[in-house]
C-alpha angles and dihedrals in degrees: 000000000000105000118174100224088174082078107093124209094256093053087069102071116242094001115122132178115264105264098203130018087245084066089040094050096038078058105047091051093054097046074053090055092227129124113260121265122215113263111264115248118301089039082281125162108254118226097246089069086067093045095057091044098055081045080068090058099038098257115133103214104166094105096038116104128231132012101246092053079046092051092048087055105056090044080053096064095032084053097227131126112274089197118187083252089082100059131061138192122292089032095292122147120213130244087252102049083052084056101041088061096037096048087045093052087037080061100043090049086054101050097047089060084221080146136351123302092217096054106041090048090052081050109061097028084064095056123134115244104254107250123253120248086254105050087075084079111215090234095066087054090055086045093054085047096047091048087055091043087060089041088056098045087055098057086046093060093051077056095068105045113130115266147098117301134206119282101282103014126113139191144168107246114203124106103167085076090060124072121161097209088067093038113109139200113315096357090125092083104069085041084055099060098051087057099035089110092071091051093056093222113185083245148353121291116268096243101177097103135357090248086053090049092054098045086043102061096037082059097048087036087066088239093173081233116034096175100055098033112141118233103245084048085051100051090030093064085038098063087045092059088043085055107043088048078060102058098044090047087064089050091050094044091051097050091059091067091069080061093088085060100060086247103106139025131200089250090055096046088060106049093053083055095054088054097054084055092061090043090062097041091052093060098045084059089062120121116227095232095194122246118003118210106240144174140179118205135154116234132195110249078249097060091060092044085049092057079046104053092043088052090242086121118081100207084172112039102169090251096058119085120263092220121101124210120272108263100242084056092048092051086048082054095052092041082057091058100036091053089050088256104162113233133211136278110287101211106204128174116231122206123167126206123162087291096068129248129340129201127205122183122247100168128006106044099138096043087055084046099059094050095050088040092050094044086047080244096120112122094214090055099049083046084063089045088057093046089055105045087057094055094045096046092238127133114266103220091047092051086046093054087049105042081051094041110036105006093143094055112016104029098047087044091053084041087060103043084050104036140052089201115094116236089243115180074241092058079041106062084035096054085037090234130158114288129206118250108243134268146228123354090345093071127082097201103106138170111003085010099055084090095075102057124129088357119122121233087262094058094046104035098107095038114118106239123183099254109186105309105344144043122275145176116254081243104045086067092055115023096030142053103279125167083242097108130184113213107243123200109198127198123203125225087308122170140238097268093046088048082052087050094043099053096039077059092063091048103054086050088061092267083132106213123165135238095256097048091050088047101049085046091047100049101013096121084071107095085212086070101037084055088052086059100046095045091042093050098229086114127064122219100030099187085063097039094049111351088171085076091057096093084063098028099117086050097045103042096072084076101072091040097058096040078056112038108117091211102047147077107295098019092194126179119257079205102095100008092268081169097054091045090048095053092032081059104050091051091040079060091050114033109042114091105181105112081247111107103086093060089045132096109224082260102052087037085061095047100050086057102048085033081061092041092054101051105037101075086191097049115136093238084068083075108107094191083048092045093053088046085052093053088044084061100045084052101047082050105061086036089063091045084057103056093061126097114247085238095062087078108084112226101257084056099047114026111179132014079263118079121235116223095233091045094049102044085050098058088041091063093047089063100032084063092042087051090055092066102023093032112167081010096059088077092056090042099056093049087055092045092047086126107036088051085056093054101048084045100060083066090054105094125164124252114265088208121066094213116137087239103046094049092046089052076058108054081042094053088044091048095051103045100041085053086052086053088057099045094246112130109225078236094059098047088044103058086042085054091049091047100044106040100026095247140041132205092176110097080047094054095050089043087064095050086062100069104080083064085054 
């Protein structure tokens, strides 16, 4: 760099020399474009001040040691002469070695006319002196931490107020014996641990001494490190929990009121408690990923039917739920933008290859459903056309043209002549076909749009609407520019920790999104995650999704069907992904080998596998031909549950004809371990151990407590005994598991059933 150092600080109007280090390093902060960070002790320049400055002239000097080498470095790309005249003993650099380097990049900035000259000069010379270490008095920090100390004991008190509690949680009630004005420094702690229960900590509070208190909950508030935690981090987190527990005691106490009606239970409340738990434990875990590559724009309904139609717009990313959206829900949708209603944001992800731009969708995929499905546009829905027009030995473009231009007379004319199956709305929404706009008294198009109602989009397309402030053809709104626009969020080539971020962020705004649908859109370019979805049947097109499972399919995919069947043993949801939580589960138990797990939610406990999975190129789950063995074992696991009688579970253990989550992952990784040594045999094992299994059972009963630790000494306890049963050592599965899968979180999860022997 060319700097003039014949130019003296006078000859630069206004600009004047630093008088005092507080003003230089004010300053080199500021060229830095960093805040300003107190002076060291001594009123000395930190280190940091030099670090920022050499950022202004392009130079990294985190790594490097010492200022004074720090300081060399940046006069030397400023080319100008570093003298011994600008260091002192003990690393310190003088005031005018600070000004020497500032004056000289004060110079450069002005002669490369980046800003003007006027107005960055009137800046800096109005900085504010960086403070010294001792400005920040001591007593303003007791007086922050004294004003978080009332604030907790606020929420702690909300805590206590009389009332019923989630299954396992208990709390001392009784909030006339606390009043804030007589509580005195630190007495929060005792008042905590009545109330711990409503925070869903891992595990109870250490309460031998104060110091092991503190070092407790920083460990089981998830501080990154809890050792070292300051106090007003510390307390700080810890308000935040308190909060939080508040907030989701009023919602559990709300939703028991549905209770009166026969909606809701206590059981179910809190389990719906627990959940939200994990949801908000999933997205503290959550890594910051620096900047995310965003856009807002507003698109034409065609624009999205045209990504549609050329395949660049992903309606079905593996991460998205399979499910669309009920009829009556998708013509509501279509009144809204036939009356000019705005919609929300559509959040799409953008990548780019030689082929252009593709767009997959984050957030919005059943309101974009329902549009391609009402104007007959959907792909889906074409593919089936195709599919059709094979079977029936008609042309393809011709039944096309007729399924977009007269679906509600000829193609359900030609549906009947060629099919036994009725042309339900059922068959409709499965097949992703058109649907009608409602009807009557049902309908809110009134007036000029009465016209509309109970037409399909076929049937309406060339009638003139009142669109905004002007008349417009049916079609113009949807096939054409209109001045109609749906608000569109796009995301750039973001990864899978900034997808996680982003959609933690939704959920903390109020857009309620599970863990599990946080977790398949954080990690779902592993195909370890994308084979959990298709085996567990919570993803459609499974030779797509995970074509490396197809060799096994026909043994696999009666996983997912009897996870699913509504009539059968486990009757689960296909709404939140209740399968892929309940296998991710199960291998999380078993396949993560950190010494973790008994500090860890479920959710936390499956991330920190596919998190592992996800960072380490070389991990043994990248494996296709292991992945496939993991989902082999998953299957031969749940084969073997079938086949029990539903008497062979002793009554502490099943409660009720209905599983319970904990109690059936438990037993699934019981015989997921077992599998894994007996393999094909294990069927034939457990019908021969039906009573021994109803016995041991009778011993299995679940935690009273919800805490993460206690549940997972249960599903130990339950492992280890269950593979006794069967005559399988927890050494002997472990080191199968090891062998076979590459890790094995097994002999960790038994040891920790044995502590409540200890």
């Amino acid at each position: 760099m060319d700097v003039d150092e014949s130019m003296s600080s006078t000859q630069l109007s206004g600009y004047q020399s630093a008088a005092s280090k507080a003003n230089a390093v004010a300053r080199m902060y500021f060229l830095g474009n960093q805040p300003a960070e107190p002076l060291g002790p001594g009123s000395k320049e930190k280190k940091s001040a030099l670090v920022s400055m050499g950022r202004f002239v392009g130079l990294e000097l985190d790594d490097v040691a010492g200022k004074g080498e720090c300081g060399r470095l940046i006069a030397e790309r400023l080319q100008v002469t570093w003298g011994a005249d600008c260091v002192s003993s003990g690393d310190t650099v003088t005031l005018k070695g600070l000004n020497l380097l500032i004056d000289s990049a004060v110079k450069l900035q002005l002669k490369s006319g980046r800003r003007p000259w006027r107005a960055f000069v009137r800046d800096i010379m109005a900085l504010n002196p960086a403070p010294k270490w001792n400005d920040i008095e001591e007593t303003s920090m007791q007086e922050a931490i004294s004003e978080l100390e009332v604030d907790i004991l606020e929420q702690i008190k909300g805590l206590m107020q009389p009332g019923l509690t989630p299954k396992g949680v208990e709390v001392t009630s009784g909030t006339d014996s606390v009043s804030v004005a007589e509580m005195t420094e630190g007495s929060w702690r005792s008042l905590l641990v009545d109330v711990q229960g409503w925070l869903h900590l891992p595990e109870e509070i250490d309460t031998t001494s104060t110091e092991a208190a503190d070092r407790s909950l920083a460990k089981l508030l998830g501080l990154k490190n809890p050792e070292n935690a300051s106090t007003e981090e510390l307390l700080t987190t810890l308000l935040n929990r308190l909060e939080k527990a508040n907030e989701l005691r009023e919602e559990f106490i709300d939703a028991l009121e549905d209770e009166t009606e026969g909606t809701v239970t206590l059981a179910t409340a809190s389990a719906e408690w627990v959940e939200k738990w994990e949801d908000v434990e999933d997205s503290q875990e959550v890594e910051t990923s620096g900047p995310i590559i965003a856009e807002a724009s507003v698109w034409p309904i065609t624009e999205f039917r045209e990504h549609a139609n050329e395949e660049d717009l992903n309606l079905s990313p593996s991460y998205q739920r399979a499910d669309v959206w009920p009829t009556g829900d998708a013509q509501l949708l279509i009144e809204s933008i036939l009356r000019g209603i705005p919609l929300p944001s559509v959040i799409l992800l953008k990548t780019n290859d030689n082929e252009g731009d593709h767009f997959e969708i984050i957030d919005g995929k059943q309101r974009l459903t329902s549009i391609l499905r009402f104007t007959a546009s959907h792909p889906r829905a074409l593919d089936n056309v195709r599919g059709k027009a094979k079977k029936w030995g008609v042309d393809e473009d011709d039944l096309i043209d007729c399924f977009q231009s007269d679906y509600a007379n000829s193609f359900k004319k030609q549906w009947r002549s060629h099919e036994t199956t009725r042309l339900t709305t059922a068959v409709e929404r499965a097949m992703y076909f058109p649907f009608p706009l409602r009807k009557g008294s049902r309908s809110t198009l009134m007036g000029e749009l009465e016209q509309v109602q109970g037409r399909y989009y076929s049937e309406i397309r060339m009638l003139t609407i009142p669109v905004a402030d002007e008349t417009k053809k049916v079609r113009d709104l949807f096939e054409r520019q209109s001045k109609y626009r749906i608000p569109v969020i796009i995301y750039s080539e973001a990864s899978s920790k900034q997808i996680h971020e982003v959609f933690s962020l939704y959920n903390r705004q109020g857009k309620r999104l599970n863990a599990e649908e946080i977790r398949n859109a954080a990690y779902h370019e592993l195909d370890f995650m994308r084979a959990l979805l298709v085996t567990s049947g919570d993803a459609d097109e499974p030779e797509k999704v995970a074509p490396f499972l197809m060799e096994s399919w026909e043994q696999i995919s009666s996983t997912g069907e009897a996870l699913g069947d509504a009539n059968g043993t486990y009757a689960m949801k296909t709404a939140g992904y209740k399968r892929t939580k309940a296998l991710s589960w199960v291998v999380a138990a078993l396949l993560v080998e950190d010494g973790g797990i008994g500090g860890r939610s479920t959710a936390n406990q499956i991330n920190a596998l596919l998190k592992r999975i996800q960072e380490n190129p070389s991990d043994p789950l990248r494996d296709r031909h292991r992945i496939l063995k993991v989902m082999e074992m998953l299957d031969g696991a749940i084969d073997a549950h079938q086949i029990l009688p539903d008497e062979t579970w002793s009554a502490p253990f099943k409660t009720s004809s209905r599983w319970q989550e904990l109690q059936l992952v438990s037993s699934f990784i019981a015989l997921a371990a077992a599998y894994s040594v007996r393999k094909d045999k294990l069927e034939d094992d457990v019908d021969d151990a039906v009573y021994a299994i109803q016995e041991a059972s009778k011993a299995w009963k679940r935690p009273s407590k919800t805490q993460s630790r206690q549940q997972w000494q249960f599903i130990g306890k339950v492992a280890k005994e269950f593979l006794e049963v069967l005559d399988i050592s927890v050494e002997e599965a472990d080191d199968t598991i090891r062998r076979t899968y590459g890790t094995s979180g097994l002999a960790e999860l038994a040891y920790l059933s044995c502590e409540e022997n200890r």
